[in-house]
PyMOL commands that place a pseudoatom at each C-alpha (Angstrom):
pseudoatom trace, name=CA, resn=UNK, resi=1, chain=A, elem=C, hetatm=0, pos=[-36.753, -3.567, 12.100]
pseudoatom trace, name=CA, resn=UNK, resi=2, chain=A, elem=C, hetatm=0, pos=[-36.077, -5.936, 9.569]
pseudoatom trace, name=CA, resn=UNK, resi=3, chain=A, elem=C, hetatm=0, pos=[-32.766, -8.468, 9.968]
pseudoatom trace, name=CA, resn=UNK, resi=4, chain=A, elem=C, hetatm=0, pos=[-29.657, -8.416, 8.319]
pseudoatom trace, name=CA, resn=UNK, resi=5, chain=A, elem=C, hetatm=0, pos=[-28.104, -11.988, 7.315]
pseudoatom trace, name=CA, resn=UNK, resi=6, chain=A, elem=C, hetatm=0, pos=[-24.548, -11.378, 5.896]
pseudoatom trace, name=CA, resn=UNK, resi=7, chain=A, elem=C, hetatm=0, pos=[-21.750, -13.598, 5.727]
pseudoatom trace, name=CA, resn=UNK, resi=8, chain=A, elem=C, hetatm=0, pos=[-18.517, -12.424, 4.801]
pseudoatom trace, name=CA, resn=UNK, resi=9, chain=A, elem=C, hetatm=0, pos=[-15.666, -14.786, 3.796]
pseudoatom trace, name=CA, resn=UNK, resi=10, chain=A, elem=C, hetatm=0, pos=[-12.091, -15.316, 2.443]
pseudoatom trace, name=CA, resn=UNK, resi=11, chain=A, elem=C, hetatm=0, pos=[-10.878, -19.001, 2.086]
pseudoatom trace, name=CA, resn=UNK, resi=12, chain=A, elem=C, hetatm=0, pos=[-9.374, -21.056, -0.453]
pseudoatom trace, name=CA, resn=UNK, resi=13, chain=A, elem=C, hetatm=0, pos=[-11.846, -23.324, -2.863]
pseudoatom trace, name=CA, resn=UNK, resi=14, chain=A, elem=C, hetatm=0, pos=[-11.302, -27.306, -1.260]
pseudoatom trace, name=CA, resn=UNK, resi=15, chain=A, elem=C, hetatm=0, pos=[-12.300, -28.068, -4.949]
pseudoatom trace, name=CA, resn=UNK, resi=16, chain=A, elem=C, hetatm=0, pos=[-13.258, -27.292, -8.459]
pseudoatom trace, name=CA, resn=UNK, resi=17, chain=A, elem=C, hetatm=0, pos=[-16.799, -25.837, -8.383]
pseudoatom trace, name=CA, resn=UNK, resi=18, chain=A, elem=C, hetatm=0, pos=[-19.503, -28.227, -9.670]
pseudoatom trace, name=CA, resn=UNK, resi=19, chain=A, elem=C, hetatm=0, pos=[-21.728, -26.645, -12.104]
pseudoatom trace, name=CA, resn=UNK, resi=20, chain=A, elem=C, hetatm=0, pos=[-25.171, -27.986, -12.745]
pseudoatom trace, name=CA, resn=UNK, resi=21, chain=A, elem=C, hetatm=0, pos=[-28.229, -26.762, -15.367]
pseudoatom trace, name=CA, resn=UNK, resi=22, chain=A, elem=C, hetatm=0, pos=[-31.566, -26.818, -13.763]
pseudoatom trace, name=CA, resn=UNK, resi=23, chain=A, elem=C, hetatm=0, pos=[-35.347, -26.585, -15.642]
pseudoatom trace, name=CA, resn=UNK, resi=24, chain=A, elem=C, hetatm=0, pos=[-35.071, -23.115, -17.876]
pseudoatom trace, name=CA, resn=UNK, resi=25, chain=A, elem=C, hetatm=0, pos=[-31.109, -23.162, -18.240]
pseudoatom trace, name=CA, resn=UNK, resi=26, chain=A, elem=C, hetatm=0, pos=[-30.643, -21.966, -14.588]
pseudoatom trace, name=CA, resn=UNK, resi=27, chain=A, elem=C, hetatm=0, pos=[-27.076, -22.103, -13.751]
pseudoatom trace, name=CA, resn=UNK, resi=28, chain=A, elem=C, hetatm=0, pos=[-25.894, -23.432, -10.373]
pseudoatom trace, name=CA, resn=UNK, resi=29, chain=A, elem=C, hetatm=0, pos=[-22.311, -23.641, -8.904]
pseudoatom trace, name=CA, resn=UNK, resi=30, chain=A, elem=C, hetatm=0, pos=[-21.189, -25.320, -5.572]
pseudoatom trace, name=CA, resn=UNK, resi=31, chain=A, elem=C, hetatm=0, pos=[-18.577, -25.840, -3.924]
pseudoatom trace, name=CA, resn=UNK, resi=32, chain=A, elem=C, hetatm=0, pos=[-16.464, -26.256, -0.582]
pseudoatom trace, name=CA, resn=UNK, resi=33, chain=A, elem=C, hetatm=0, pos=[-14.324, -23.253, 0.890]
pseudoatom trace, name=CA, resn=UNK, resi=34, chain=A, elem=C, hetatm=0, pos=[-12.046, -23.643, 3.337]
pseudoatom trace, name=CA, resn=UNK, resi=35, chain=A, elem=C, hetatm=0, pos=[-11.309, -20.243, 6.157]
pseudoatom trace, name=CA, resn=UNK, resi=36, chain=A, elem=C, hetatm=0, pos=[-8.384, -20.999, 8.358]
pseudoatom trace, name=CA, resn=UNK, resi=37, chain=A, elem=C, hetatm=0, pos=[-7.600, -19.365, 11.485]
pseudoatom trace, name=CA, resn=UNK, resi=38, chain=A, elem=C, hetatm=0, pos=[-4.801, -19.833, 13.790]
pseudoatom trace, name=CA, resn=UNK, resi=39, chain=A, elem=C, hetatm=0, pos=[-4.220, -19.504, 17.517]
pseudoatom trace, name=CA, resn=UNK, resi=40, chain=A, elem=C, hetatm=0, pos=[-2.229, -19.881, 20.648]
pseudoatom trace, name=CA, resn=UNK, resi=41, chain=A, elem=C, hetatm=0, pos=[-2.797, -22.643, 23.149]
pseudoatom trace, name=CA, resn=UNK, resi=42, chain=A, elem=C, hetatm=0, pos=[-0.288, -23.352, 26.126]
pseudoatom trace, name=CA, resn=UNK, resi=43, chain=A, elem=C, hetatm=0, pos=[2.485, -22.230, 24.004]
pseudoatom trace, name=CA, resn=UNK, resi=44, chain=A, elem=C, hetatm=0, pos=[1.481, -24.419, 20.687]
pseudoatom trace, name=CA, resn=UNK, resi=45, chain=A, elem=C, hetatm=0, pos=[0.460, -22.937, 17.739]
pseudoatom trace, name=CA, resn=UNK, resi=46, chain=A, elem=C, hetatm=0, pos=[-3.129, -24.396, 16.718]
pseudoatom trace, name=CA, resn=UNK, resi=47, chain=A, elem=C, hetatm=0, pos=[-4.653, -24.004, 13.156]
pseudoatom trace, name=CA, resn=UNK, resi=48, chain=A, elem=C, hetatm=0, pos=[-8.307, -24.198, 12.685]
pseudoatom trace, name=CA, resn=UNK, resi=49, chain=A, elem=C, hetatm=0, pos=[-9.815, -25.017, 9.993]
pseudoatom trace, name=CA, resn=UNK, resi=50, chain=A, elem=C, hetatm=0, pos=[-13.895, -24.670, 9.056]
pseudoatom trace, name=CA, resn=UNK, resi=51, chain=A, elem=C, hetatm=0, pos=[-15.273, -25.894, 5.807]
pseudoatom trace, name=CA, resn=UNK, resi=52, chain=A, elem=C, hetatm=0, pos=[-18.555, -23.796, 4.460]
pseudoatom trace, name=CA, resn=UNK, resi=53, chain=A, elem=C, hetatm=0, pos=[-20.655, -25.172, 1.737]
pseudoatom trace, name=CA, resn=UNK, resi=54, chain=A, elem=C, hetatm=0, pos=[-20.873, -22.493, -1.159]
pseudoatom trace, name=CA, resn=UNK, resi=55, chain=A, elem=C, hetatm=0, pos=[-23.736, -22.111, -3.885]
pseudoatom trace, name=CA, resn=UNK, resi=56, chain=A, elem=C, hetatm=0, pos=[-23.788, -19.531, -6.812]
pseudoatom trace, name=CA, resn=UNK, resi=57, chain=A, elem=C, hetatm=0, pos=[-26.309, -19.166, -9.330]
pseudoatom trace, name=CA, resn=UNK, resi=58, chain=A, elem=C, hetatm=0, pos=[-26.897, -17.936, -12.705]
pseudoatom trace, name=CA, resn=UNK, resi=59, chain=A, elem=C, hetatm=0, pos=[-24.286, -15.406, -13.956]
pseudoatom trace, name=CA, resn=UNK, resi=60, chain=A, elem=C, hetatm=0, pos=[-22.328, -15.677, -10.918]
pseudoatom trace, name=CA, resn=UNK, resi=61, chain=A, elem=C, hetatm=0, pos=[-22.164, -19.536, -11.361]
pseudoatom trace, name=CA, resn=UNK, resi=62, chain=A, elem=C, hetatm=0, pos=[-20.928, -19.115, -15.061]
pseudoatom trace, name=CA, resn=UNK, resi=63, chain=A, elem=C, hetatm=0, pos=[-17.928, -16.885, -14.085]
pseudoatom trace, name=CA, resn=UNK, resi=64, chain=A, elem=C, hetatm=0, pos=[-17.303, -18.953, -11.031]
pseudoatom trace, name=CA, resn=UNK, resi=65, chain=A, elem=C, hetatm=0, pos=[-16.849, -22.330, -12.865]
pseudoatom trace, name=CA, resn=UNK, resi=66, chain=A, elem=C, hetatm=0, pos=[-14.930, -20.222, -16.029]
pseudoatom trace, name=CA, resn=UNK, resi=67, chain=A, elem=C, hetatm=0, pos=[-12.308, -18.356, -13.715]
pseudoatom trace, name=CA, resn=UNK, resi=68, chain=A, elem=C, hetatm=0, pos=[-12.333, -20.533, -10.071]
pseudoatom trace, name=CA, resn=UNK, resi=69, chain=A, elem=C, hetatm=0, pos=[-10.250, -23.329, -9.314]
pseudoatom trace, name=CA, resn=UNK, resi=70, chain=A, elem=C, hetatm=0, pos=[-9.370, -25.674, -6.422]
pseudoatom trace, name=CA, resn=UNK, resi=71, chain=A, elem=C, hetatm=0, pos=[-6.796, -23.362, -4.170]
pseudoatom trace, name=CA, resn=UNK, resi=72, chain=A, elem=C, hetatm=0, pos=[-7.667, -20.153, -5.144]
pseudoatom trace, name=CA, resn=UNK, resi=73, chain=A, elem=C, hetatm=0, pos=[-8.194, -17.531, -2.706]
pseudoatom trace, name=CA, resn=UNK, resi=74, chain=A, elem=C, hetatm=0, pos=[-11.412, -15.385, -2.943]
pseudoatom trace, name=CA, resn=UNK, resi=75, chain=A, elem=C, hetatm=0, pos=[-13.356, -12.833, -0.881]
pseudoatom trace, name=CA, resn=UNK, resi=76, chain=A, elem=C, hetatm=0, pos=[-16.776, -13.799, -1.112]
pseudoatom trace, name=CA, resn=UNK, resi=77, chain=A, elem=C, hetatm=0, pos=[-19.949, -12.239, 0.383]
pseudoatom trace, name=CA, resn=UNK, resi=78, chain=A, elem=C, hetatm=0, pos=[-23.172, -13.681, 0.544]
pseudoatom trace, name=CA, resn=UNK, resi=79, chain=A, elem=C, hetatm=0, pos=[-25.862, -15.071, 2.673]
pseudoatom trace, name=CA, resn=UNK, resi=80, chain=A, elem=C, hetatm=0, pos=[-27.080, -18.079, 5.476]
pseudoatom trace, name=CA, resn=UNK, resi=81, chain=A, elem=C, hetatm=0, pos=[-29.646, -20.274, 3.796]
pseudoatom trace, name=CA, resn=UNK, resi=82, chain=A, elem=C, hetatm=0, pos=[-30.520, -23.599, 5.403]
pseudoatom trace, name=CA, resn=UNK, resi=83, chain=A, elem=C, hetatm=0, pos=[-32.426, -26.003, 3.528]
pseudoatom trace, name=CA, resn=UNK, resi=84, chain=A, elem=C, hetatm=0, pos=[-34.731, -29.043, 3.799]
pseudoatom trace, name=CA, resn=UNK, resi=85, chain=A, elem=C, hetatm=0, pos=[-34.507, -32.470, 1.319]
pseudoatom trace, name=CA, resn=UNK, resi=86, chain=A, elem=C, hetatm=0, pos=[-34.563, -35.941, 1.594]
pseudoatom trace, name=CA, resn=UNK, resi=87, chain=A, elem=C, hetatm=0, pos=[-32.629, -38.435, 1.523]
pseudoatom trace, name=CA, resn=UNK, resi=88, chain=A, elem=C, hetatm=0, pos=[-32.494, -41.649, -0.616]
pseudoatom trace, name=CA, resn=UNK, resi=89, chain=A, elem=C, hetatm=0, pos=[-34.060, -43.474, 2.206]
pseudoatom trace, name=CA, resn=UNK, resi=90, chain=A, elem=C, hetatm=0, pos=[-36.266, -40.601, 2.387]
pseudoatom trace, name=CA, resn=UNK, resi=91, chain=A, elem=C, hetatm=0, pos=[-35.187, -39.518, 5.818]
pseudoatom trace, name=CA, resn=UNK, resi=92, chain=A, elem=C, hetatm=0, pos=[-35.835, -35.404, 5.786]
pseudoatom trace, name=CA, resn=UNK, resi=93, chain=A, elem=C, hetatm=0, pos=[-31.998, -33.628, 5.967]
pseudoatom trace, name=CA, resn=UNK, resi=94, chain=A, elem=C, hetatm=0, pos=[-30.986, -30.319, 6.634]
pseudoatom trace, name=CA, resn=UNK, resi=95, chain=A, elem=C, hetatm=0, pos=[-27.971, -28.439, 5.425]
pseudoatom trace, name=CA, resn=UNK, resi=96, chain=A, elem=C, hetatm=0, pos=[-27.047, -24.890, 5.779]
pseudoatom trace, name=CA, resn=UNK, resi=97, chain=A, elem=C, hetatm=0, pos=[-25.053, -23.412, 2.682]
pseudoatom trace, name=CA, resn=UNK, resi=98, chain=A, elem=C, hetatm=0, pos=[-23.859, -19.571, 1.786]
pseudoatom trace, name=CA, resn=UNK, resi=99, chain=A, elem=C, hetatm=0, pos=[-25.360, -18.409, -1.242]
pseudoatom trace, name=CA, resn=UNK, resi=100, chain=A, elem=C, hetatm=0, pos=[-22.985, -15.881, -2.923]
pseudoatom trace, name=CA, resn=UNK, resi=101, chain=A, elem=C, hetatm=0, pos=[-24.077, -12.789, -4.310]
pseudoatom trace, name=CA, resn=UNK, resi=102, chain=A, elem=C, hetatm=0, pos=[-20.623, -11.644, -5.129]
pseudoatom trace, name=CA, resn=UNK, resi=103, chain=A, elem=C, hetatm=0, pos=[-16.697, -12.435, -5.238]
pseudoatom trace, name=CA, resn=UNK, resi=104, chain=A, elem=C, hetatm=0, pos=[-13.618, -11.413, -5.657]
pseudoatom trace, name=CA, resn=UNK, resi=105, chain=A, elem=C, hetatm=0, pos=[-10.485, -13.556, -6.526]
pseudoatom trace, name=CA, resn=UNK, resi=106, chain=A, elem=C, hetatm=0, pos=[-7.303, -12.918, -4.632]
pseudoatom trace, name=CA, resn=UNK, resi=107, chain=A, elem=C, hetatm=0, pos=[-3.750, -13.579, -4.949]
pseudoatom trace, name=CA, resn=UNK, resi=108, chain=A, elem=C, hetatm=0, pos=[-0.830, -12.393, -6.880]
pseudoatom trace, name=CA, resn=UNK, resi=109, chain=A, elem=C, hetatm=0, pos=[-1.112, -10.621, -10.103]
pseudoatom trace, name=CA, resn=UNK, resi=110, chain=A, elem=C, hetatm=0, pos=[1.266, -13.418, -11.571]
pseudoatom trace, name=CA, resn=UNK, resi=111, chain=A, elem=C, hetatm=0, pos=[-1.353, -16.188, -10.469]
pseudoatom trace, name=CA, resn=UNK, resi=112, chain=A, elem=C, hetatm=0, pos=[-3.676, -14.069, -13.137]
pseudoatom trace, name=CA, resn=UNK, resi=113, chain=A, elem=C, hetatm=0, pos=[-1.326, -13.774, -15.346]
pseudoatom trace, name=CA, resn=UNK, resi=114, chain=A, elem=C, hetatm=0, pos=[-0.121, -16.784, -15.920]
pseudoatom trace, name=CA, resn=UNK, resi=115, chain=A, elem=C, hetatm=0, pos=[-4.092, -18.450, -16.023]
pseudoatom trace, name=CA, resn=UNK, resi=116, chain=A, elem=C, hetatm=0, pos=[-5.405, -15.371, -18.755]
pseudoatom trace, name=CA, resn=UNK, resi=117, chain=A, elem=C, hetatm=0, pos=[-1.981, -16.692, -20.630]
pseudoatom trace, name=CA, resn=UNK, resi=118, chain=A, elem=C, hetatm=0, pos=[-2.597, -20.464, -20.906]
pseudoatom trace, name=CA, resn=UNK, resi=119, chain=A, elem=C, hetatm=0, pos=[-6.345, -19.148, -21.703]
pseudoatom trace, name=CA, resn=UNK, resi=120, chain=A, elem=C, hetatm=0, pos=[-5.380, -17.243, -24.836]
pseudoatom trace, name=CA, resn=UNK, resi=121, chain=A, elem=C, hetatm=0, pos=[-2.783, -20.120, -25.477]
pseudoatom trace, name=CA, resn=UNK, resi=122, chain=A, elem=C, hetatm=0, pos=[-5.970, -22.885, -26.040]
pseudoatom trace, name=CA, resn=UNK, resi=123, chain=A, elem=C, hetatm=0, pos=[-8.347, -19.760, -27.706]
pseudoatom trace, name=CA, resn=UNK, resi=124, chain=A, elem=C, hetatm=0, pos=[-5.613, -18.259, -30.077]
pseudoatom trace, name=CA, resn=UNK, resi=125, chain=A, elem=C, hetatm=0, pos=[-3.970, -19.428, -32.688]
pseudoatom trace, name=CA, resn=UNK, resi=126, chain=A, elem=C, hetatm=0, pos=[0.112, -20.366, -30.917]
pseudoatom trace, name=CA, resn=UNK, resi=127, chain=A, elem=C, hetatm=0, pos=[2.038, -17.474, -33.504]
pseudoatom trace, name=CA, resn=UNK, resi=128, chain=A, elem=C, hetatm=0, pos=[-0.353, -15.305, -31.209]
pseudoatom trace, name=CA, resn=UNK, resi=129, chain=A, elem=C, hetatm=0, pos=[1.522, -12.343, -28.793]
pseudoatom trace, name=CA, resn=UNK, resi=130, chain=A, elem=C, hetatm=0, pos=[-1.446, -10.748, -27.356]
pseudoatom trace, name=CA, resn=UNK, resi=131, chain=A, elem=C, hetatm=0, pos=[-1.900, -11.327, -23.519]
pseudoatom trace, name=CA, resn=UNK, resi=132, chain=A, elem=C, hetatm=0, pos=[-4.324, -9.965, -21.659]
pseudoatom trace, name=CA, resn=UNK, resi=133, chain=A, elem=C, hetatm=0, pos=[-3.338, -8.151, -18.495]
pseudoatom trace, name=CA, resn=UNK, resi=134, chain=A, elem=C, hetatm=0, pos=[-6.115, -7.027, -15.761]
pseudoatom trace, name=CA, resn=UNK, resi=135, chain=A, elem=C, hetatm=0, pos=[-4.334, -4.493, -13.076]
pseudoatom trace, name=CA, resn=UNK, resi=136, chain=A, elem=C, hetatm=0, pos=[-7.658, -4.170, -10.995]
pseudoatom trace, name=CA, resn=UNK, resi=137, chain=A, elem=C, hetatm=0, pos=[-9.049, -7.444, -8.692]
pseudoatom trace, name=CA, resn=UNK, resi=138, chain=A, elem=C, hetatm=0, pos=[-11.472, -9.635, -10.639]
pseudoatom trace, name=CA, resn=UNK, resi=139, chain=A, elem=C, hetatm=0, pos=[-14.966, -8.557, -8.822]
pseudoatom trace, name=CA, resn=UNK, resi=140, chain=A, elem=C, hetatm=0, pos=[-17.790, -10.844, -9.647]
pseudoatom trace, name=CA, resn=UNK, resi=141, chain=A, elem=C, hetatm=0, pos=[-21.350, -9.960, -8.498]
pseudoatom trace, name=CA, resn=UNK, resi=142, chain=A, elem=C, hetatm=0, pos=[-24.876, -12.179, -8.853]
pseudoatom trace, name=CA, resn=UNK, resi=143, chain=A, elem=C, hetatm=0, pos=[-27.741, -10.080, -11.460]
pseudoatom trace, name=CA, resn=UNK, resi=144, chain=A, elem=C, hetatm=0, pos=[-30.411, -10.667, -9.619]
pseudoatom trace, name=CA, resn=UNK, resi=145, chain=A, elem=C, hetatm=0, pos=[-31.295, -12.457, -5.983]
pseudoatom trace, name=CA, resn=UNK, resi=146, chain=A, elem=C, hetatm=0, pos=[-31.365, -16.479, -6.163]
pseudoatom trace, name=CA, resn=UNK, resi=147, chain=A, elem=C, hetatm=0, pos=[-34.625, -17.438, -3.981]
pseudoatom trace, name=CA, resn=UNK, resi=148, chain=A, elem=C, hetatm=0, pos=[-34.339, -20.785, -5.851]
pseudoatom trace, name=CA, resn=UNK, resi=149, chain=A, elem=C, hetatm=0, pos=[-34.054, -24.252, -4.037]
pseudoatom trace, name=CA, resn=UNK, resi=150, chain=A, elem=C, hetatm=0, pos=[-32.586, -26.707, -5.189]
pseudoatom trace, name=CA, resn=UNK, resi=151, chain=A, elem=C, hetatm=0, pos=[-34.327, -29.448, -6.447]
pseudoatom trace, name=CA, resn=UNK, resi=152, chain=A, elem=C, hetatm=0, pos=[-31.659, -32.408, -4.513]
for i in range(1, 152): cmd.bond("trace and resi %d" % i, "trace and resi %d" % (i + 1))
show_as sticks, trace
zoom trace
């Protein structure tokens, strides 16, 4: 039997996602997301916070650094990768990052809203009254799997 390695996630973004163009116009996106939990201890309330490092390529990595901002709150699913480089004093380094194969943005329709509005504001001419209205979650999935490594 073969294994399974699937993360599942909702957090908010810690920042904007960086976006970077590799050899052959290959599209990467990373970024920080932040999951938050919260517990009981001797009476106190106690938040925990964890902080996952986030990489999304091609496609997926377009749409993420056109509609995803620092704060937003997504559902993202994806996969454990750890990774080998080194270091400018070339010291080998590992890191361990979630590569995304799909999202979804969450929130309040408003928060939508109010983003596809300032959008057609800086696209459309300003005696413009079309708005664009979505009614269904914004689901974002990757084309095809990223085997890639990064090059830094």
């Amino acid at each position: 039997m073969s294994g399974i390695n699937k993360v599942i996630l909702v957090g908010h973004l810690g920042k904007d996602p960086e976006v970077r163009y590799l050899d052959g116009g290959v599209t990467v996106a990373s970024f920080p997301l932040a999951t938050s939990e919260t517990y009981n201890k001797d009476g106190k309330k106690i938040e925990q916070t964890e902080w996952h490092n986030i990489v999304m390529w091609r496609g997926l990595a377009d749409t993420a650094s056109k509609y995803l901002k620092k704060g937003k709150l997504i559902y993202l699913e994806g996969k454990l990768r750890t990774r080998s480089f080194e270091d400018r004093e070339g010291h080998k380094k590992y890191t361990t990052e979630i590569v995304a194969e799909n999202f979804t943005m969450l929130g309040r329709k408003t928060d939508f809203e109010n983003e596809q509005n300032d959008q057609l504001k800086s696209e459309k001419p300003e005696n413009s009254s079309e708005i664009a209205k979505e009614d269904k979650p914004m689901n974002y999935e990757a084309g095809e799997a990223a085997d890639d490594i990064l090059p830094f």
